[in-house]
C-alpha positions as CSV (number, residue, x, y, z in Angstrom):
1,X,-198.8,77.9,-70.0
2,X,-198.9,81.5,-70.9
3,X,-197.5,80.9,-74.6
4,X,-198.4,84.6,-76.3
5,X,-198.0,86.1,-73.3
6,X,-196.5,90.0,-74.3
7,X,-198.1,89.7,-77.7
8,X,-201.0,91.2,-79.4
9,X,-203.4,89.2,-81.9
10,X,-206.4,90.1,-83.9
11,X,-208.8,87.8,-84.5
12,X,-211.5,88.4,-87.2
13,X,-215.0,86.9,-86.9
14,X,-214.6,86.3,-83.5
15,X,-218.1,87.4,-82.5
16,X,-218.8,83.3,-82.2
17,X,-218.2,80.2,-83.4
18,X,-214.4,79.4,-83.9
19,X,-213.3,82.9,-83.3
20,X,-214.8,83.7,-80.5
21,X,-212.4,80.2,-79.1
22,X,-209.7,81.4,-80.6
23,X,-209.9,84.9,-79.3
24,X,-210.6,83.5,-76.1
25,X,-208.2,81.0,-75.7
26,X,-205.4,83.2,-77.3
27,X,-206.2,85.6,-74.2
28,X,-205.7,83.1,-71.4
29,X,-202.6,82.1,-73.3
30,X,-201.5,85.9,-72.4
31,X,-202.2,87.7,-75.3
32,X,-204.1,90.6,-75.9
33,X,-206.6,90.6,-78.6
34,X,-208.9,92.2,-80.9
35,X,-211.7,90.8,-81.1
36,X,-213.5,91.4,-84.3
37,X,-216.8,90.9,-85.9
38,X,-219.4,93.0,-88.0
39,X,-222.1,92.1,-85.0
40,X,-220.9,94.5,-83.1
41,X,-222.7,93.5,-79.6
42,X,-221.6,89.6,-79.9
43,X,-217.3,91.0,-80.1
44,X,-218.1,93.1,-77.4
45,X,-219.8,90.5,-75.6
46,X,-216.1,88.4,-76.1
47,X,-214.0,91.4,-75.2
48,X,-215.9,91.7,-71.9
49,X,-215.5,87.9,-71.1
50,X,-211.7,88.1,-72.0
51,X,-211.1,91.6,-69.5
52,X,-213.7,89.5,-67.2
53,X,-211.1,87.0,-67.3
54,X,-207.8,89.0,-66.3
55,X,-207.2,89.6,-70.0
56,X,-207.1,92.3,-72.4
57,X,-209.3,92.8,-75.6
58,X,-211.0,95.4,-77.5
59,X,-214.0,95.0,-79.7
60,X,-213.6,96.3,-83.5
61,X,-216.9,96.6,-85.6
62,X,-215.5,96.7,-89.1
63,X,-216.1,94.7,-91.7
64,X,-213.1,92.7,-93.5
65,X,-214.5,93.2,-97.1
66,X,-214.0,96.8,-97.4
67,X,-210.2,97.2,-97.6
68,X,-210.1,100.7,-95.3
69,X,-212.2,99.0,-92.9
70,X,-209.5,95.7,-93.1
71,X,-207.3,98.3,-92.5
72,X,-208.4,99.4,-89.9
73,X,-209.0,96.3,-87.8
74,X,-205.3,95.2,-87.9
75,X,-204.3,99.2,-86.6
76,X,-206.6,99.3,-83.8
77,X,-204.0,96.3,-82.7
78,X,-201.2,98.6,-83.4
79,X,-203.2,101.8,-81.7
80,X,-204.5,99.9,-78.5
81,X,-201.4,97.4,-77.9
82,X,-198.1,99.2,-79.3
83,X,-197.7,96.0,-81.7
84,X,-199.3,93.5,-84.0
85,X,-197.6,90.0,-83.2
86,X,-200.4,87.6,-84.8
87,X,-203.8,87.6,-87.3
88,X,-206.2,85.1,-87.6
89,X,-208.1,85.4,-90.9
90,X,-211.0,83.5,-89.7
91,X,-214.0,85.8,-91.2
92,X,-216.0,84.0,-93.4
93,X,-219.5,82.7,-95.0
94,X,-220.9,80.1,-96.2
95,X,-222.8,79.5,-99.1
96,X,-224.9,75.8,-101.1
97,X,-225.6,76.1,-104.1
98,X,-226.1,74.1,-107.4
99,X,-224.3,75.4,-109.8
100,X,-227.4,75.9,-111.7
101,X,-229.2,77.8,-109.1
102,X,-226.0,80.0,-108.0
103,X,-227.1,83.5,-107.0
104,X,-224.8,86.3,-108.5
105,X,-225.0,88.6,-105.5
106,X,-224.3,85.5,-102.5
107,X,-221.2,84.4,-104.5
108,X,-219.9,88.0,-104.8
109,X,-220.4,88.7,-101.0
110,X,-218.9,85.5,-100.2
111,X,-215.9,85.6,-102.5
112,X,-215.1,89.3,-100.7
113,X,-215.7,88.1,-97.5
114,X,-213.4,85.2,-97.6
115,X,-210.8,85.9,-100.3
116,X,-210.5,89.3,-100.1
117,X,-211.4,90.5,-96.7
118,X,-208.0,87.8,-96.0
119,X,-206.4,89.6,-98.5
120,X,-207.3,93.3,-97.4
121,X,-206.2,92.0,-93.5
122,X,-203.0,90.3,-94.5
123,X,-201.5,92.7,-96.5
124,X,-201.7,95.6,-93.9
125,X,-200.4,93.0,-91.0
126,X,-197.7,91.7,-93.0
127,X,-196.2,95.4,-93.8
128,X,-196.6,96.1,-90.0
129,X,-195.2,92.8,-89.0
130,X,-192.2,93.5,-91.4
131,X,-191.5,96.7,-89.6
132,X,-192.1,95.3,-86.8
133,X,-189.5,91.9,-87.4
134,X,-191.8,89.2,-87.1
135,X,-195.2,87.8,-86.6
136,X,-197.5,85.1,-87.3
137,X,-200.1,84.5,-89.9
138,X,-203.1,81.9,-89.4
139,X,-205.6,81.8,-92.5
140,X,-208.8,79.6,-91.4
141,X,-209.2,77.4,-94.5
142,X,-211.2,74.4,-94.7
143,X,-211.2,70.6,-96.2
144,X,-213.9,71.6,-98.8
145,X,-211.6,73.0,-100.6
146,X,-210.8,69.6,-102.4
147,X,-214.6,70.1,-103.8
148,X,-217.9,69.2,-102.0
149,X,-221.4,68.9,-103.4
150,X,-223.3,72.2,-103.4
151,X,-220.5,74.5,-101.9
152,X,-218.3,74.9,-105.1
153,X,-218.3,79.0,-104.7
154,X,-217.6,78.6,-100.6
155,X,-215.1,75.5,-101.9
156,X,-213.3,77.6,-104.4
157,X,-213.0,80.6,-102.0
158,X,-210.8,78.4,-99.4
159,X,-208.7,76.5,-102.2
160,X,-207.6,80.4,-103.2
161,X,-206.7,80.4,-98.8
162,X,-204.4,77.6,-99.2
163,X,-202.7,78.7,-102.2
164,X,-202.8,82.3,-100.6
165,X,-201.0,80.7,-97.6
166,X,-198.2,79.2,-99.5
167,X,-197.4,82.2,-101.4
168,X,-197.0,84.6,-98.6
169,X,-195.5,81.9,-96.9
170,X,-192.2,81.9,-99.6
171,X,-192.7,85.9,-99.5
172,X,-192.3,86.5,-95.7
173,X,-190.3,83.6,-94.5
174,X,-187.2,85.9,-95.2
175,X,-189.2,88.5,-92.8
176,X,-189.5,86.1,-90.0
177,X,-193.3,86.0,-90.8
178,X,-195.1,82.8,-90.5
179,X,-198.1,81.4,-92.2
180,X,-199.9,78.9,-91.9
181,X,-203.7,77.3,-93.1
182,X,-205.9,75.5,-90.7
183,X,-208.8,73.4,-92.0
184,X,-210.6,72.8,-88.7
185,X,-213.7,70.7,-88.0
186,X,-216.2,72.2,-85.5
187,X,-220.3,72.7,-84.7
188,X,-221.1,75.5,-85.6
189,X,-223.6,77.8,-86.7
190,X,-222.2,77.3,-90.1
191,X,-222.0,73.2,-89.6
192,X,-225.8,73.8,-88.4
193,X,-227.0,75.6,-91.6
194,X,-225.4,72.7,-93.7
195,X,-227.3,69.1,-94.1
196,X,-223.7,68.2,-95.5
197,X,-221.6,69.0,-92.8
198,X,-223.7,67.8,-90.5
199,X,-223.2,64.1,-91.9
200,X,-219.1,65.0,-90.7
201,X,-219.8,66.6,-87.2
202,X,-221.2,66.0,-84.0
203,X,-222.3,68.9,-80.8
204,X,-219.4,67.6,-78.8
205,X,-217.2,68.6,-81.2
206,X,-216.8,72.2,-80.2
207,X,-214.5,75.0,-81.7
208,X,-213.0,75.1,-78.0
209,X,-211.1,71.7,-79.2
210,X,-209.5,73.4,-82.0
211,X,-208.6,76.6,-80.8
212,X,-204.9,75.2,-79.2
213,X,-203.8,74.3,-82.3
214,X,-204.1,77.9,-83.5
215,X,-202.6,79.5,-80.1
216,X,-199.2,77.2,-81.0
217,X,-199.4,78.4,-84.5
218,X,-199.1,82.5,-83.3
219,X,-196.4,81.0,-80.6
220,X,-193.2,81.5,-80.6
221,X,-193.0,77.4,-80.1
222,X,-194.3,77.0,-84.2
223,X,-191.1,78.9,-85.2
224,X,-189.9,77.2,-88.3
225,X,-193.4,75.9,-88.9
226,X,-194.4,77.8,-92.2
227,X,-196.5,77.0,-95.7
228,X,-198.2,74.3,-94.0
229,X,-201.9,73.6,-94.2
230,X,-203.2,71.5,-91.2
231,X,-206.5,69.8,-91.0
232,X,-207.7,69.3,-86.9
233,X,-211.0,68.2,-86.1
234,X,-210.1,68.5,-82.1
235,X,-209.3,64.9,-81.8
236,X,-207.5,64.4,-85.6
237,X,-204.2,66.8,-86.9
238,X,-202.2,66.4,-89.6
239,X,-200.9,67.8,-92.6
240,X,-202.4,68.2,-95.9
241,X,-200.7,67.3,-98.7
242,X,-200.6,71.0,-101.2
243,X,-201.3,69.8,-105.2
244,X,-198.0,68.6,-107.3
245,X,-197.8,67.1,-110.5
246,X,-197.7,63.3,-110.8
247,X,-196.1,60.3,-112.4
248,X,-196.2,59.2,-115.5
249,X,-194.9,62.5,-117.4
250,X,-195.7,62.0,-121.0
251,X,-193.5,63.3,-123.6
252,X,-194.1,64.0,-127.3
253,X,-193.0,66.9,-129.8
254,X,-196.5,68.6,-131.3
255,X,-199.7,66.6,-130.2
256,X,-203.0,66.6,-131.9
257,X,-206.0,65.6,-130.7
258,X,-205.4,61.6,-131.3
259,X,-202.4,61.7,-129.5
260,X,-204.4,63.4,-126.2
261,X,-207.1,60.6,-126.8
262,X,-204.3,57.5,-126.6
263,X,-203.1,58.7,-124.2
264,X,-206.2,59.2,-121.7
265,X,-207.1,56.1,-123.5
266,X,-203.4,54.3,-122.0
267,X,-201.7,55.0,-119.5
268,X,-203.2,58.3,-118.1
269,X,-206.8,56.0,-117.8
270,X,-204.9,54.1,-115.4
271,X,-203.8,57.0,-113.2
272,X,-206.6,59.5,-113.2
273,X,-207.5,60.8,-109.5
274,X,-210.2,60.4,-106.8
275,X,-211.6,63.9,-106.7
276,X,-213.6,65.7,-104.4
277,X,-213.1,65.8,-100.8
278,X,-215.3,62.2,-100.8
279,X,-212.6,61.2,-103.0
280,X,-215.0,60.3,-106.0
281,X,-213.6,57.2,-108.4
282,X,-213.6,58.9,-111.9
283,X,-215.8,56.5,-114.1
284,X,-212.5,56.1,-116.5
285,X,-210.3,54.8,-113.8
286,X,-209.1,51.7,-115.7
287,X,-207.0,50.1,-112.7
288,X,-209.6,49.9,-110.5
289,X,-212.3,47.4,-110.4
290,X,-215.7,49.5,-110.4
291,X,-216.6,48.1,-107.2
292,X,-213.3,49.7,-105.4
293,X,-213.8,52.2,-102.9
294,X,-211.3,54.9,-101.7
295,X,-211.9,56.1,-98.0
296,X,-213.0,59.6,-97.5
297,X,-210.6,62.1,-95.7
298,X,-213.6,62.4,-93.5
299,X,-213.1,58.9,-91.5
């Protein structure tokens, strides 16, 4: 089923891993792609598998964190294909650390890579896509963004994703622009490099398994699918719940410190929250016994 067939997609990061399966797979669903990655020889090595295929691709070079580079990425689409129809922020890295032991230079690079190099991409497709009257917006987020051990730089950089994702979501849905956060689960060389996610994921979990559900998000089938934020592990989808505020709302006129302290020592002690994507039990947690367990979004 030819789904993006007569559209045109850019793909970043797409030398391996989950970008090379979604550049791929958005090919044989008939769209044409740019395929791009900083390692210049693995996105041409994809491009030639894709024209090998019947499709069409070019390889782009550039790197996401500079913005003229972003720039140009997303214009090569426009330049080689007449039209930019769908962008998959997937570019990313990976980064454990301690807090203690974080290294200033890692946590820049990282935060440019995967915030801004997003940001830089978007931006430019969303003004083309406006032009244009339409398109479709995938930002590659992940389920560490609800906090895991020794990742809190790589954790922070996809919470800012999924916050990302809903705010362009309210600014384009007027534009007929879609956006949408994936949180996928996949071996990869990233998985490899993390004792961690290793413990979540198994080899025959492949990025191939995922990639579908990020063709139907640039298809025309996903219209009126927008602001959501989907977690698939290849055999597991569903939503994920974005933060809100939550029951009891206590009221008062000026507090002071003793009034904080009853209440966290009442009835906000009986409703703090699991935190952490192994949903931790905060040691205050009054209604629970200490021996109660909360299952992991993992299982």
């Amino acid at each position: 089923m030819e789904l993006l067939k007569g559209k045109a997609v850019v793909v970043t990061g797409a030398g391996r891993g989950l970008g090379e399966a979604f550049a791929v797979h958005a090919a044989r669903a008939g769209a044409c792609v740019v395929v791009n990655d900083i390692e210049g020889d693995l996105a041409a090595i994809v491009a030639k598998q894709i024209a090998g295929e019947g499709g069409r691709a070019v390889a782009s070079f550039q790197s996401v964190r500079d913005p003229d580079q972003a720039s140009a990425i997303v214009e090569r689409c426009m330049a080689e294909f007449g039209r930019i129809d769908g962008l998959v922020n997937n570019a990313g890295l990976h980064y454990e650390a301690l807090p203690w032991e974080e290294d200033v230079g890692a946590v820049r690079e990282l935060i440019e890579v995967n915030v801004l190099g997003t940001v830089y991409c978007g931006v430019v497709a969303a003004r083309m896509m406006r032009r244009q009257g339409g398109g479709s917006i995938v930002n590659i987020a992940s389920s560490a963004l609800l906090g895991q051990h020794r990742a809190s730089t790589y954790s922070a950089s996809k919470g800012a994703l999924a916050s990302l994702t809903y705010s362009w979501a309210l600014d384009l849905e007027g534009l007929g622009i879609r956006v949408n956060g994936v949180c996928p689960l996949a071996w990869t060389r990233m998985v490899e490099l993390s004792p961690a996610a290793r413990l979540r994921c198994t080899p025959d979990n492949t990025p191939e398994r995922v990639a579908p559900l990020v063709t139907y998000l640039l298809s025309d089938r996903a219209e009126g699918i927008t602001g959501q934020l989907l977690r698939f592990t290849g055999d597991q989808l569903h939503l994920v719940r974005p933060p809100g505020f939550k029951e009891p709302v206590l009221r008062g006129g000026y507090w002071d410190t003793e009034d904080v302290v009853a209440a966290f020592d009442g009835v906000l002690g009986d409703h703090l929250e699991p935190f952490g994507a192994e949903r931790r039990i905060p040691p205050r947690l009054h209604v629970l016994a200490p021996e109660t367990t909360v299952p992991a979004i993992w299982h």
